[in-house]
C-alpha positions as CSV (number, residue, x, y, z in Angstrom):
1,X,0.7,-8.7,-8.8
2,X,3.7,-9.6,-6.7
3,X,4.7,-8.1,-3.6
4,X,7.5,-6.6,-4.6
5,X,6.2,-4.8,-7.2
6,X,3.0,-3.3,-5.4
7,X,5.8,-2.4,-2.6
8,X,7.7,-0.4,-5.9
9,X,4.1,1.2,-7.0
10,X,3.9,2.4,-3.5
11,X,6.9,3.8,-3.3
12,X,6.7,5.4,-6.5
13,X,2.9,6.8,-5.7
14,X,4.8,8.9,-3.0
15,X,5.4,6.6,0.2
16,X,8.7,6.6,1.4
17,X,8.7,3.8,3.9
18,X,6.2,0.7,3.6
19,X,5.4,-0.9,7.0
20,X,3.8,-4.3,6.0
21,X,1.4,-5.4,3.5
22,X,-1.2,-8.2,4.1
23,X,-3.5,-10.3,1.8
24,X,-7.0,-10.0,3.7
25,X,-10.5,-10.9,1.8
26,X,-8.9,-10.7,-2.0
27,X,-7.0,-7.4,-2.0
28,X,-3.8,-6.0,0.0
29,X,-3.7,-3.9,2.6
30,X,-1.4,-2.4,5.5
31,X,0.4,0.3,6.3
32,X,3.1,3.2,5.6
33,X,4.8,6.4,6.0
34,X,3.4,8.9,2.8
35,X,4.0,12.7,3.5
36,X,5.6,12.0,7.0
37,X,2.2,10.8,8.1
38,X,1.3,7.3,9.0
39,X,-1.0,5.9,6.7
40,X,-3.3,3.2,6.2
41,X,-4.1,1.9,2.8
42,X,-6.2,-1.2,0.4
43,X,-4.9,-2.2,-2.9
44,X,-6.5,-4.1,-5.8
45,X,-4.4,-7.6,-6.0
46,X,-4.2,-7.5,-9.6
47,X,-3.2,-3.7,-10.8
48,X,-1.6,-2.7,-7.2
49,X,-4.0,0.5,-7.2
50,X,-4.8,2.2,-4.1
51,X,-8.5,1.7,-3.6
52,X,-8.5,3.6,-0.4
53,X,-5.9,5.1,2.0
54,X,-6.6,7.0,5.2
55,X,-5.0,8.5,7.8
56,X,-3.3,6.0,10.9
């Protein structure tokens, strides 16, 4: 899945502000603002999923 639209799935998941995105070991990950909180999160490269997200 493109950048872009894993940056628009995010957004629309609930995060208003996306920090950066990286491709590290097969699936995205990085950082962004969800619920005013800092947040840490992995995707799945194909679907754009949130695998995991966690607290910064």
């Amino acid at each position: 899945m493109p950048i872009e639209q894993v940056k628009a799935k995010l957004l629309s998941s609930g995060y208003s502000s996306i920090i950066k995105i990286e491709v590290d070991d097969g699936h995205y990950d990085g950082e962004g603002i969800k619920n005013g909180q800092k947040m840490k999160f992995d995707l799945d490269p194909k679907t754009g999923e949130i695998l995991g997200e966690v607290p910064e």
